[in-house]
C-alpha positions in Angstrom: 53.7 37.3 -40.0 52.6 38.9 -36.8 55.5 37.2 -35.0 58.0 39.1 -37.9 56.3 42.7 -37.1 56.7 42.1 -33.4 60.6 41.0 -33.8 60.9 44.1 -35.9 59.5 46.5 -34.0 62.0 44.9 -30.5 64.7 45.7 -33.2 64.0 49.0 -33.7 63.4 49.6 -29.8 66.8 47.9 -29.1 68.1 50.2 -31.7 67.3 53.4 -29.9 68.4 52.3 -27.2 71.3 51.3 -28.3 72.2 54.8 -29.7 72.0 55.9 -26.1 74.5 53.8 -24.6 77.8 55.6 -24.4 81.5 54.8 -22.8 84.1 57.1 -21.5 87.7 55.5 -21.2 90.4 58.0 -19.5 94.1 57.4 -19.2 96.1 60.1 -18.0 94.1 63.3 -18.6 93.4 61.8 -22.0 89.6 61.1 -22.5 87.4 59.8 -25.4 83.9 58.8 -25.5 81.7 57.0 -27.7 78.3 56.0 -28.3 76.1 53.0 -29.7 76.5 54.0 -33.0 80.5 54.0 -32.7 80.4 57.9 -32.8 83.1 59.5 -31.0 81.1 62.4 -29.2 83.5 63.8 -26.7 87.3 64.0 -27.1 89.5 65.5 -24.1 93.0 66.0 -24.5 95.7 66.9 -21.9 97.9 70.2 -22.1 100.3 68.3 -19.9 101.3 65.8 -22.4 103.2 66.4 -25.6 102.0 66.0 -29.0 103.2 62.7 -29.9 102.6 61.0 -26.3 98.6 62.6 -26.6 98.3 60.5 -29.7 99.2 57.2 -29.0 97.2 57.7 -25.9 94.0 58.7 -27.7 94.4 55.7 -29.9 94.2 53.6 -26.7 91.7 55.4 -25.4 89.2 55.0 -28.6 90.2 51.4 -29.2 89.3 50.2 -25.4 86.0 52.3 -25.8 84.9 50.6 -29.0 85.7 47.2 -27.8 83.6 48.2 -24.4 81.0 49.2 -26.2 80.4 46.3 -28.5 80.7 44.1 -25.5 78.4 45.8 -24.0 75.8 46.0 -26.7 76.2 42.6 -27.5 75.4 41.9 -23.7 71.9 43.8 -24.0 71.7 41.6 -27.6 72.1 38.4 -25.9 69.6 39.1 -22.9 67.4 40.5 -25.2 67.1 36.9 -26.6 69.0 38.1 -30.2 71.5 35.6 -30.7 74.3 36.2 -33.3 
């Protein structure tokens, strides 16, 4: 039982930090950012682009960052000893 509480309680902490964790992706003057709760906090656009070109941009942008971010939490998961 005590083993369950402990596991828990590394969850939680891993949790936390996990919400902490953010990554920016950039590609040309476009930037997004997200955190390790796959919240977009920070979107940047460029003046210098049109409309259209800003959008398909952004959707690159947000895709790469999600997948960086899941790899990177599930690096911290793995060498936290959390297996999946």
């Amino acid at each position: 039982m005590f083993d369950q509480l402990k596991k828990m309680q590394e969850l939680k902490k891993l949790q936390e930090e996990f919400k902490k964790e953010t990554v920016t992706v950039e590609k040309q003057g476009v930037l997004a950012t997200i955190n390790g709760n796959f919240e977009v906090t920070e979107i940047k656009l460029s003046p210098e682009l049109d409309t259209e070109k800003q959008q398909e941009i952004l959707k690159h942008c947000l895709n790469e960052a999600r997948e960086k971010i899941q790899k990177t939490l599930a690096q911290k998961m793995m060498s936290a000893g959390i297996g999946f």
